[in-house]
C-alpha positions in Angstrom: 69.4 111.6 131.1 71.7 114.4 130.3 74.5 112.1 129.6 72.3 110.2 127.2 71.3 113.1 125.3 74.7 114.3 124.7 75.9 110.8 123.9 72.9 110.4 120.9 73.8 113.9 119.7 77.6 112.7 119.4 76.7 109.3 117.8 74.8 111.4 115.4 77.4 113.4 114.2 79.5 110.3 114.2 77.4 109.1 111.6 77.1 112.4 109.6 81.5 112.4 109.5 81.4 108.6 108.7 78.6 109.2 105.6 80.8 112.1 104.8 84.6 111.3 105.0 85.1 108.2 106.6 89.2 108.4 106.3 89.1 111.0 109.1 90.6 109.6 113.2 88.7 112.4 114.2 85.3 109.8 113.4 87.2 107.7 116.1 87.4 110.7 118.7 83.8 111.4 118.5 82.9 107.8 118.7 84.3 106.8 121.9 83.4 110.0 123.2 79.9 109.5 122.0 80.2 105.8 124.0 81.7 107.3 127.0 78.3 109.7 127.3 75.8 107.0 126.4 77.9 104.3 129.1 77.6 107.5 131.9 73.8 107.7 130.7 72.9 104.0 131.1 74.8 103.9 134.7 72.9 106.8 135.5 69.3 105.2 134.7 69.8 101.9 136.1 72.7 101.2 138.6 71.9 97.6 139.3 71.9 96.5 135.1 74.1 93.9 134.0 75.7 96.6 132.3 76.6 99.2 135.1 77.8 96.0 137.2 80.1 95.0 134.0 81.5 98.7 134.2 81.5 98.3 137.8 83.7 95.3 138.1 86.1 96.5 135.1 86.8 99.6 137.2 87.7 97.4 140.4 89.8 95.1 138.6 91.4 97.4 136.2 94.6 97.6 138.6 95.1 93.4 138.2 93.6 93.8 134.2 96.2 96.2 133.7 99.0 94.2 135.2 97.9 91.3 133.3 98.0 93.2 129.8 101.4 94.2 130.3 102.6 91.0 131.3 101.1 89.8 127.6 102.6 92.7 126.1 105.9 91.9 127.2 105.8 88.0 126.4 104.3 89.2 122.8 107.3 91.3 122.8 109.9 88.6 123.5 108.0 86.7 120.7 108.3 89.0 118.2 112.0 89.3 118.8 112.5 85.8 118.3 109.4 85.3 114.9 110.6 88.7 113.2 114.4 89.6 113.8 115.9 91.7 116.5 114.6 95.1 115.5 113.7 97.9 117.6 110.4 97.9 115.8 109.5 94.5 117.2 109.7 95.6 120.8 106.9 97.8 120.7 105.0 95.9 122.4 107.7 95.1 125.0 108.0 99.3 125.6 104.9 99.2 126.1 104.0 96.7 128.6 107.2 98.5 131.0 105.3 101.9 130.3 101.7 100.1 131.9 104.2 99.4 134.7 106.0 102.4 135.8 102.9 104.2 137.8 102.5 100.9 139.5 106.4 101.7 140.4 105.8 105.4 141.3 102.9 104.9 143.2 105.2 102.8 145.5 107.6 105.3 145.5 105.5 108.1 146.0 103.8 106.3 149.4 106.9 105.5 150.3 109.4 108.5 150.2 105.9 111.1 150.8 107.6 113.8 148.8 105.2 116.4 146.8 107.5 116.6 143.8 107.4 112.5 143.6 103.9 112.7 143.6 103.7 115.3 141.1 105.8 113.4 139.0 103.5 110.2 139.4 100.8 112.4 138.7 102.5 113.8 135.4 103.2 110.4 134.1 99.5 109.3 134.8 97.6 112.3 132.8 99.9 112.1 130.2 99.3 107.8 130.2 95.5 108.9 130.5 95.8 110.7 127.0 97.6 108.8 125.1 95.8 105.3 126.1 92.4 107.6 125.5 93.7 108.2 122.0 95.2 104.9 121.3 91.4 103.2 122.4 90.3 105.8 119.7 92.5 104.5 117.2 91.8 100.9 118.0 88.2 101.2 118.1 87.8 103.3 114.7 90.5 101.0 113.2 88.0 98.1 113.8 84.7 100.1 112.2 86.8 101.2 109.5 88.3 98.2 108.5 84.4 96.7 108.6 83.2 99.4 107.0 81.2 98.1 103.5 83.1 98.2 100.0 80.7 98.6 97.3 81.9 97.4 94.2 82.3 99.7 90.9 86.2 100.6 90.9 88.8 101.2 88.3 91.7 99.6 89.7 92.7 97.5 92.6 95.8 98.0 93.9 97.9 96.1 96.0 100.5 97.5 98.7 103.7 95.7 98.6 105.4 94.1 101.7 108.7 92.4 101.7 109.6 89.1 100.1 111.2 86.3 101.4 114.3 85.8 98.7 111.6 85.8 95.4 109.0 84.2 97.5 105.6 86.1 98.4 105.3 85.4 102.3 101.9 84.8 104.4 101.5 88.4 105.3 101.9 89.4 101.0 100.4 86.5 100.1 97.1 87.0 102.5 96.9 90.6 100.7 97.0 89.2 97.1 94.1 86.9 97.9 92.0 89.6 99.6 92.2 91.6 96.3 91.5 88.0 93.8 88.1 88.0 96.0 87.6 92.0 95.3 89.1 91.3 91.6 86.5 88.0 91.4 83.5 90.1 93.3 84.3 93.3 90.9 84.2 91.1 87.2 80.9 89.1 88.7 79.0 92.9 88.9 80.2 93.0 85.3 83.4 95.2 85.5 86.8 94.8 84.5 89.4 96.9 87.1 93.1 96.7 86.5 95.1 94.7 89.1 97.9 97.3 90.0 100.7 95.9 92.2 102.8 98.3 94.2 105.6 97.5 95.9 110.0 98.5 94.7 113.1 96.6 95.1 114.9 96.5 98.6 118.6 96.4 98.9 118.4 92.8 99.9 115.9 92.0 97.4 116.7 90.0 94.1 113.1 90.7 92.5 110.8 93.6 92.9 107.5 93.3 95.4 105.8 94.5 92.3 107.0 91.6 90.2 106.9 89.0 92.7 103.0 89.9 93.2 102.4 89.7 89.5 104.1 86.7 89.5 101.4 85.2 92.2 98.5 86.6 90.4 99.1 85.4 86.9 100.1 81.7 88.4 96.4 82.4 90.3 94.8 82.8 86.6 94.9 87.0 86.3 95.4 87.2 82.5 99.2 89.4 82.6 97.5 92.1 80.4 94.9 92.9 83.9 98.2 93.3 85.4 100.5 96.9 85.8 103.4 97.3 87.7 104.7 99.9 90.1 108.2 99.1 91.0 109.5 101.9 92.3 107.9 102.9 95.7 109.6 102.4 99.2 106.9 103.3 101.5 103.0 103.7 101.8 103.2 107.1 100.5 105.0 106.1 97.5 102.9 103.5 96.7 100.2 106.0 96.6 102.0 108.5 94.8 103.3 106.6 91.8 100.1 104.6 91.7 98.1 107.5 90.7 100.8 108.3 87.7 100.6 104.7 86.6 96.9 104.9 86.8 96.8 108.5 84.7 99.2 107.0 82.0 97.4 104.2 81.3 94.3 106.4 81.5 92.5 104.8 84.1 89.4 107.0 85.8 87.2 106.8 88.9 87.5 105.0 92.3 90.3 102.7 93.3 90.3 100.3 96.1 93.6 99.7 98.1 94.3 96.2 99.6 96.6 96.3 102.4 96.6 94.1 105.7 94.4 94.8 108.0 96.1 96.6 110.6 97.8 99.2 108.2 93.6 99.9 106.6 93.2 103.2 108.6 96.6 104.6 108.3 96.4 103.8 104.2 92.6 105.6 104.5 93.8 108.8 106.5 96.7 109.0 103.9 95.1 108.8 100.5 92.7 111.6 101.7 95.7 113.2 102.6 96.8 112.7 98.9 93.0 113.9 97.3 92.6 110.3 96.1 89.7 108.5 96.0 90.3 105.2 97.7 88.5 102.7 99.5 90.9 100.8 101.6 90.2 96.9 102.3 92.4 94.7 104.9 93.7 91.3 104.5 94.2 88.7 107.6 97.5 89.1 109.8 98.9 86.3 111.9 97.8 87.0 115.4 101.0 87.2 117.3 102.2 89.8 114.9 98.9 92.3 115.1 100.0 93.7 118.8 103.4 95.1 117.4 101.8 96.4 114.3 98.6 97.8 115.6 101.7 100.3 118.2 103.6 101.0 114.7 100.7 102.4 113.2 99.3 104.0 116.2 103.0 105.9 116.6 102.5 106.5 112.8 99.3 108.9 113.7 101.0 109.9 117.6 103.9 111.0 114.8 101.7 112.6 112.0 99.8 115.3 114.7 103.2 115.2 116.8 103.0 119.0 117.2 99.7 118.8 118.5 100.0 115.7 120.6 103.3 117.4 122.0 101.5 120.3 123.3 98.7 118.8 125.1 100.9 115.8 127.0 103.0 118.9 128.0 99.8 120.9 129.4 99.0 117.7 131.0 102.4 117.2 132.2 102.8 120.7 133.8 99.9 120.5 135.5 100.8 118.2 138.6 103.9 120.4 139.7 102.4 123.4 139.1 99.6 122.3 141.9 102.6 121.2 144.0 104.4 124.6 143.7 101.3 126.7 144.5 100.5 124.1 147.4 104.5 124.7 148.7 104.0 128.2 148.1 100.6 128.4 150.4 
C-alpha cells in the first residue's frame, strides 16, 4: 500500500510539472518513477493478477528479451549503414546492441576466471548500464507523452525545421514535416487565424538550394500564397533555427506563441531547447520511416546524455567506483 501511495503522490506531481512546463526530461524522471512505485504497489496487493504475472514473466525472460533486442539493434545497424551512408552516426544502434552484450561476456568471464577484480568490473559495467538504460526508458517514455501531448491552436507563426535535401528535391523525412505543418497551417486558418509559415533550414556545402527555399518551394506548389511564406536561410543546426527564427519573427513583427514542426523523434529535444532559449513554443512531430527511428531516437538521447554530461559523468563514476571499492575492503578484511 505504501508503494501505491508514493506512486499517486509522484503521478501527481507529474501532472503539476506537465500543466506547468511540459519542455522539462525531468517530467520523464518522475514519471517512470511514479510507474515503478504504482507497478511495486499492484504486485504488492495482488500477486496472482495478470499484471504481477506479466511483470513476472518479463523479469524471467529478460536475459533472452535482452539478447533478442540486441540482435535487432545490430541488424537495424547494418541497415542503416547500407539506407543512409557509412557514417558513424548510423551505427548507433549497432554500438548499442554490442554494449547489451558485453555483461553477457563478463559474466562468462567472471564465472570463469573467479577473480574479485573481474567481478568488480562486471559489476561496474552493470550499474553504470542500469543508469543509463533507466534514463534512456525515461527519455523514451516522456518522448512518447510529449510528442502526444495536445496542441491547441491560436499561434503566430509555424515554423518548420529544415533537414537536408536530396540535390533540390524535398525528401520523405522534409517532406512528411511540411505536411504536418499544412494540417497545423489548414487547422490554424479553419479557427479563423492567419499564422505565418516560417521555413528554417541554410545551405550545406553540398547543397545547390537552401532548405529554406526548397520548403517554400513545396509549400507554395501545395497552394500557401508566397506572401504567408518567410524565409530563414541561414541556420545550420536546431539551435540556429531557433535563434534566427525569433529575429525573423521580431522583424517582421510577429507576437505570441509559435508552433515548431519537426519529426517526431527530434519533438522533445526541439521542446527542452526552445525553453532553454525563453521561447514560447509548442513543438509537433511529423512521421519517420520506421527503420530509421532506432538510430535517431540514440542521437537524440546522446544529445540529452551530452547536454547534462557533467552531471551524468559524475553519477556513472559513483556508480562505477562502487564495485571495486567493495572488492578492496573485502581483500582488505
Amino acid at each position: 500500500m505504501f508503494a501505491i501511495v508514493v506512486g499517486g503522490v509522484l503521478l501527481g506531481w507529474f501532472t503539476l510539472r506537465m500543466y506547468r512546463e511540459p519542455r522539462r526530461f525531468g517530467n520523464g524522471v518522475v514519471l517512470l518513477i511514479a510507474l515503478i512505485f504504482l507497478t511495486l504497489g499492484v504486485l504488492d496487493i495482488d500477486r496472482e493478477s495478470p499484471l504481477s504475472l506479466v511483470v513476472y514473466l518479463l523479469i524471467v525472460t529478460s536475459p533472452l528479451l535482452l539478447l533478442a533486442l540486441a540482435g535487432l539493434l545490430m541488424v537495424n545497424g547494418v541497415q542503416m549503414w547500407r539506407r543512409e551512408g557509412r557514417r558513424p552516426a548510423n551505427l548507433l544502434s549497432f554500438g548499442l546492441g554490442l554494449a547489451l552484450l558485453s555483461p553477457y561476456a563478463l559474466f562468462i568471464a567472471a564465472f570463469a576466471l573467479e577473480n574479485a577484480w573481474v567481478t568488480a568490473l562486471f559489476g561496474s559495467i552493470i550499474l553504470v548500464e542500469c543508469y543509463l538504460g533507466f534514463v534512456l526508458v525515461a527519455f523514451l517514455l516522456y518522448a512518447y507523452v510529449y510528442l502526444h501531448w495536445p496542441y491547441r491552436i491560436g499561434m503566430a507563426a509555424i515554423v518548420v525545421h529544415g533537414s537536408g535535401l536530396v540535390g533540390t528535391r524535398v525528401p520523405p523525412l522534409l517532406a512528411a514535416r511540411l505536411d504536418r505543418a499544412l494540417q497545423v497551417y489548414t487547422a490554424e486558418t479553419a479557427g479563423g487565424r492567419t499564422p505565418m509559415l516560417v521555413t528554417s533550414g541554410g545551405k550545406g556545402s553540398d547543397e545547390a538550394l537552401s532548405e529554406a527555399d526548397a520548403m517554400a518551394d513545396y509549400l507554395i506548389a501545395k497552394g500557401i500564397p508566397p506572401a504567408a511564406i518567410l524565409r530563414e536561410d541561414r541556420s545550420r543546426s536546431t539551435r540556429e533555427n531557433l535563434l534566427y527564427t525569433r529575429e525573423l519573427l521580431a522583424q517582421h513583427r510577429e507576437e505570441g506563441p509559435i508552433v515548431l514542426v519537426t519529426s517526431n523523434f527530434h519533438t522533445l529535444r526541439t521542446g527542452m531547447l526552445a525553453r532553454r532559449l525563453g521561447l514560447n513554443a509548442t513543438v509537433v512531430g511529423s512521421p519517420t520511416a520506421f527503420y530509421y527511428m532506432p538510430s535517431a531516437i540514440l542521437r537524440e538521447y546522446a544529445a540529452v546524455l551530452v547536454e547534462h554530461k557533467w552531471t551524468n559523468t559524475l553519477i556513472c563514476l559513483t556508480l562505477a567506483a562502487l564495485p571495486p571499492l567493495a572488492a578492496l575492503a573485502a581483500h582488505r578484511s
